[in-house]
N, C-alpha and C positions, 0 to 999 in steps of 0.2 A: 757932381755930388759923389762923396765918397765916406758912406756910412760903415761902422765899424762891424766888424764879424760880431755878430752875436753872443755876447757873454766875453769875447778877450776884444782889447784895444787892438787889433791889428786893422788896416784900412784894404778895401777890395774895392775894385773898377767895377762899375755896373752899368751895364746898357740899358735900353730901356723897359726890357723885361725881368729886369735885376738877375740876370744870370753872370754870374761872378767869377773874373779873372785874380789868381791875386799878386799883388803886386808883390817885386821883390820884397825876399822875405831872411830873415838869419834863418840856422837850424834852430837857434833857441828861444825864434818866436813862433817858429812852424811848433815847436812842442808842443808850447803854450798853446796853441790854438787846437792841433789836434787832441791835448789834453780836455780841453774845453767840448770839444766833442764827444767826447767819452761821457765824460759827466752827462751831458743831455743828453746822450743813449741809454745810459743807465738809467736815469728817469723816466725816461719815454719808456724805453721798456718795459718794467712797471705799469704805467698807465693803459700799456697794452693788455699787459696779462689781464688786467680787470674790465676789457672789454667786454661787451655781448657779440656773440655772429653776426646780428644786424648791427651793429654798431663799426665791425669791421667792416663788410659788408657794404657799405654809404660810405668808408674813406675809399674803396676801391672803384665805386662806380663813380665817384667825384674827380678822381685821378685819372677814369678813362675820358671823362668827359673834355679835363683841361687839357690831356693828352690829342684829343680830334680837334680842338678850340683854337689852340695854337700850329696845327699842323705846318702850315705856312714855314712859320718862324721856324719849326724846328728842321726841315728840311734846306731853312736858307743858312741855319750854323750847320746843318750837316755837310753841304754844299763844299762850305771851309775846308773841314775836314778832306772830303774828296780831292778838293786841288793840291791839298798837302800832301795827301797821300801818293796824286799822279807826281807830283814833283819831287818827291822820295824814292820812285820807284817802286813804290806794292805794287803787288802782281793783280792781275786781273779776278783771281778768287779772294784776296782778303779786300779788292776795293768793293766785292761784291756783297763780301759779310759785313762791311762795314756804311754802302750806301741804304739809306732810307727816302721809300717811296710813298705815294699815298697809298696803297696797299699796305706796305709792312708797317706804315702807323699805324694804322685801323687795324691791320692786325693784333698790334701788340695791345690798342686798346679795349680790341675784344677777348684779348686773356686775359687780362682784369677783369673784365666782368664778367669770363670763363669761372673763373677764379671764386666768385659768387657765389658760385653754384654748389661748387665743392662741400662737402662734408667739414666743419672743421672740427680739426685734429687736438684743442687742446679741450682738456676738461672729459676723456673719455675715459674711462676705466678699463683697463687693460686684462686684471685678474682680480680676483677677490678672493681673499683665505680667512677662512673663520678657525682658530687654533682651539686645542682644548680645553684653554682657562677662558674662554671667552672671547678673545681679542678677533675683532674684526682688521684685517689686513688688506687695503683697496691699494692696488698699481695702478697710478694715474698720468696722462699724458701732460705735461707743461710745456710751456715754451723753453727753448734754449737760453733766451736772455738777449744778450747782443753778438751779433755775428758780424763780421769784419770779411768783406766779399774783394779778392784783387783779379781781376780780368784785362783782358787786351783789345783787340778793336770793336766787338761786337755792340753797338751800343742796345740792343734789343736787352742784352742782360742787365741793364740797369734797370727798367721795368719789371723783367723777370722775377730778379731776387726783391728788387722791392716790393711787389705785389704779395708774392708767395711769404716770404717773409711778416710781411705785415701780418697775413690772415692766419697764422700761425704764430701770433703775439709776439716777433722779435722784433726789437729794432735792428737797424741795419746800417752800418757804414760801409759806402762803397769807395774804390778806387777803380777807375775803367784807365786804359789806355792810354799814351798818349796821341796815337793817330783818330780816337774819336772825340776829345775832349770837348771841344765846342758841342758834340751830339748831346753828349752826356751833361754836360754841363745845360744845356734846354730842357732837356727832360727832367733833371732834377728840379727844375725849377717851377717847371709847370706843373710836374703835382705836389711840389712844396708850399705852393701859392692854388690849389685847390681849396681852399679852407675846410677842410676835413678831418685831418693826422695830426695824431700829436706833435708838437714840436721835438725835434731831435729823434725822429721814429726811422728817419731817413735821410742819410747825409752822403756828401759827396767829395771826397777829398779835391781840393781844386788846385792838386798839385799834380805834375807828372814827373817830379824829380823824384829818383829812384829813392834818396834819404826819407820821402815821405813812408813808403812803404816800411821799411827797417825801420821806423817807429812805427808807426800801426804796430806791425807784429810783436812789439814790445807792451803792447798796454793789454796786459792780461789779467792788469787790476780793475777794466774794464771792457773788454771781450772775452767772450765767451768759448766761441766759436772762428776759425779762419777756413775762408772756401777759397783756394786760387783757380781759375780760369783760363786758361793758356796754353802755350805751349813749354817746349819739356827745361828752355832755360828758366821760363816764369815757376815753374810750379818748384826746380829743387833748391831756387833761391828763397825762396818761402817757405820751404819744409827746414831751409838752414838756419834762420836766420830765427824764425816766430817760437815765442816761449808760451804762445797759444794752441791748443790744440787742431789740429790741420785734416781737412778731408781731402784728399785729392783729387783733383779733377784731369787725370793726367792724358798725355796725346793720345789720339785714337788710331791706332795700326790696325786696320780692322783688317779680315783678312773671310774672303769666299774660297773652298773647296767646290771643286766639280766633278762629281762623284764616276765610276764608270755606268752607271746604272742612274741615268737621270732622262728627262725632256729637255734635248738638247736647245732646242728654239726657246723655249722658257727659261732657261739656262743663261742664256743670249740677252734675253730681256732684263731678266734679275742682275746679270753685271752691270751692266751698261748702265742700267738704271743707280746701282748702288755704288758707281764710279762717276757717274757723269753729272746725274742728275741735279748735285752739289757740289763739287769737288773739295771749295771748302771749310765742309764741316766735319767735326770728328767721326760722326759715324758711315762718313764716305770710305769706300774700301781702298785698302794701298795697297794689298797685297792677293794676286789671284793663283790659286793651286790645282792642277790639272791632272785626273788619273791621267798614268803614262797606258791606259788600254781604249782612250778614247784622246790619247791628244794628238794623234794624225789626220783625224776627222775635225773636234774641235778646235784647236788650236790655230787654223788657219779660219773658220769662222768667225770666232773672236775677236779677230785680231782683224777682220776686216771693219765689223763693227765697230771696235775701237778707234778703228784709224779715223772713220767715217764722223766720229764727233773730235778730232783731233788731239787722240789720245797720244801720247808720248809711252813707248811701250819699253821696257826693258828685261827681257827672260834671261833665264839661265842656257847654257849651254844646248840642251836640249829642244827648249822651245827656240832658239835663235836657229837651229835649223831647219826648223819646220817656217816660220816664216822670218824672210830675209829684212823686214823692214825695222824687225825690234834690233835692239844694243844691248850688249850683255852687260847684265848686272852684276855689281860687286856685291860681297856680305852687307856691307854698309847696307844698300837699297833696302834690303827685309827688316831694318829699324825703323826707313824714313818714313815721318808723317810727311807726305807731299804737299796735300791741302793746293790740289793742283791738278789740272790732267794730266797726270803720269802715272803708269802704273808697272806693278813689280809682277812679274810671270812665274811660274816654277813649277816643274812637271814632278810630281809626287807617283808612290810606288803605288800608294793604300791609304783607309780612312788611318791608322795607326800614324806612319809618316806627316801626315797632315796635322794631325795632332799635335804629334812632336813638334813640328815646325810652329805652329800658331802658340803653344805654349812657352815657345825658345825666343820667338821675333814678338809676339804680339804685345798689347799693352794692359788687356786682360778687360777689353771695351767691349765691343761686340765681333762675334764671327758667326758665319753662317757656311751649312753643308747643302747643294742642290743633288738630292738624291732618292730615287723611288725602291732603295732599300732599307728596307724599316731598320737592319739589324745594326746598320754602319750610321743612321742616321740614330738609334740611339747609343751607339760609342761614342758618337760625336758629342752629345750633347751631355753625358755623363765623364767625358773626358776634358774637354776643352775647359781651362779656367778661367771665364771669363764672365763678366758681370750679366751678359745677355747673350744665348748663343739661340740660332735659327735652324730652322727647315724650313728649306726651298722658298723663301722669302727673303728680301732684300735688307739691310744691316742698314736701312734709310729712316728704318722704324722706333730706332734704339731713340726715344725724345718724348719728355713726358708729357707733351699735347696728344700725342699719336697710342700713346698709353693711359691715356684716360686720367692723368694726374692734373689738366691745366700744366700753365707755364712752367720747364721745371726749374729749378737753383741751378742744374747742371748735372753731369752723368758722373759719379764716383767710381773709381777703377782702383779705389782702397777698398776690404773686406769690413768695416767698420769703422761707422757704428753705420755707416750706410754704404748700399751697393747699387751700381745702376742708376738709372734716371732718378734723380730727387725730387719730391715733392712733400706735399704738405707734411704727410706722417714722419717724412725726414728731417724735418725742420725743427721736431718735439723732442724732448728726452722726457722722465719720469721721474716723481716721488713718490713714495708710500705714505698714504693715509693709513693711519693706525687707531680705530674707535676703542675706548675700554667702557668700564661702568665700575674701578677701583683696583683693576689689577694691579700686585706687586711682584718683582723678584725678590 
């Protein structure tokens, strides 16, 4: 059976949980269809602003539920995904952000119904000004409209931004990856066939030819909003191309100072922890910085540590002396997102030099100072520009579940119109309500 996309004649392969492959396609029937998406985003849309919380609310806990229902299914198309991946060559940290277990289902189904819980963000009144002819002036939070999400293996962010998304009345059309497409493509379907959500509230491009995306970014007569997800080829090909306006979400260089004046053993835990514990995600560290009046002491510490979880170490001149095991790094190394056990070494003067550095290499994600000097650990955190900067805490934190937001859209490392972990209140923008009783100019 091969029933037509919804709204254009084009024909798509369905299994038998109609999760939808499509068949070869021109470019100028891919328009046609993603045109067609648009339009049912733009309406859904719409029907979302006029929802109640509880009404949002019941599509999310309907979503969680299809989402545990079909767990099976969706880890036998993720399966796919993994063998494509082993036979490609991904490295053992993007097959890991990209495999789903019965854990990280249920997980993602219970930030949906995290998600619930939440406050929501549209319909709040922000300020109020009553001027002196009378005119009452109310700032009110609304939804964005339709946002246009482009992402890489993770299929968890297809849940993410559809969930968050929804409970902040946008619709959403996503593109994921093409190493998780069969994930993605289960998940979409499972809470498309929730009977809950409007139609066209939540779509899924079910293409991974790069020409899909380069139109997406063109239809600005129907998005709103473009969020890229990726890494740093994905996001400046989207900031080139989109005539939508772009938050970015861009690579995370996150980078730990270790102060001369710190808890060395605590020290020790906080890297490892914010190197290892993840490798790859953006708020794992790639870059670690050593006062030069304690790196004779720690530096060979560290680095026993590191080896111990099969860290790949590479210092500058400095630290390669002090232990013989690391390789010296080039300039290049202080750019790279590893997203991997590797990490980049460098023995600094001062919290000043540190600075410099994390401002010159960094990506402006998250960084963190381990230091039991109040006065360095506030230069650090009024000098560093960076969307989330730490004391003596691990940079593993930078994520809007660990922030109290539920699931987030993702970390923006733009200045605006949002910073850091996104969530619901990032999802909204504003209009003014203006009440009179006959004013004129």
């Amino acid at each position: 059976m091969c029933p037509d996309f919804p709204g254009v004649g084009i024909h798509l392969y369905l299994d038998n949980y109609g999760a939808f492959m499509m068949a070869e396609i021109d470019l100028n029937e891919m328009e046609k269809v993603l045109q067609a998406m648009g339009e049912k985003a733009v309406i859904a849309s719409r029907e979302l602003a006029k929802m109640s919380t509880e009404e949002k609310n019941n599509c999310l806990l309907a979503m969680a539920d299809a989402i545990e229902a079909e767990c099976d299914y969706i880890k036998t198309e993720n399966q796919k995904d993994l063998k494509a991946g082993e036979a490609n060559g991904l490295s053992s940290a993007m097959l890991d952000r990209l495999k789903l277990t019965d854990d990280r289902i249920k997980a993602m189904a219970d930030g949906l119904r995290h998600v619930t819980t939440l406050n929501d963000p549209v319909g709040n009144i922000l300020t109020t000004l009553t001027r002196p002819n009378g005119l009452i002036i109310e700032k009110v939070s609304v939804p964005i409209g339709v946002i246009g999400i482009v992402y890489e293996s993770r299929p968890n962010v297809t849940i993410d931004a559809a969930g968050l998304c929804l409970k902040a009345g946008n619709a959403v059309i996503l593109r994921g990856g093409k190493e998780a497409i069969n994930s993605n493509m289960s998940l979409a379907h499972c809470i498309n066939h929730s009977g809950a959500i409007p139609e066209g509230a939540i779509q899924l491009i079910p293409w991974t030819d790069r020409e899909a995306v380069g139109k997406l970014l063109k239809m600005d007569n129907y998005i709103d909003l473009i969020i890229p997800r990726g890494g740093e080829g994905l996001i400046k090909a989207v900031v080139s191309q989109s005539t939508i306006p772009v938050i970015k979400h861009y690579k995370g260089i996150c980078t730990m100072f270790v102060d001369a004046q710190c808890d060395q053993k605590l020290a020790v835990d906080i890297v490892i922890n914010a190197k290892c514990q993840r490798p790859g995600v953006c708020n794992a560290i790639e870059n670690l910085l050593i006062h030069e009046d304690v790196a004779d002491e720690f530096a060979p510490k560290i680095a026993k540590a590191l080896l111990s979880e099969n860290v790949q170490i590479k210092g500058d001149e400095k630290f390669c002396s002090l232990v013989s095991e690391s390789i010296p790094a080039s300039e290049n190394d202080w750019y790279e997102e590893y997203l991997d056990l590797i990490l980049s070494v460098k023995i600094v003067k001062n919290v000043s030099e540190a600075v410099e550095f994390i401002n010159t290499y960094g990506s402006r994600h998250s960084d963190a100072i381990l230091t039991n000097n109040k006065k360095n650990a506030e230069q650090f955190l009024a000098e560093v520009d960076s969307s989330t900067v730490y004391v003596n805490a691990s940079t593993r934190f930078t994520d809007g579940g660990e922030f109290g937001m539920g699931a987030e859209i993702g970390i923006s490392t733009d200045k605006l119109h949002a910073r850091g972990p996104m969530g619901l209140p990032e999802l909204t923008t504003y209009k003014y309500i203006v009440r009179g009783n006959g004013q004129i100019r």
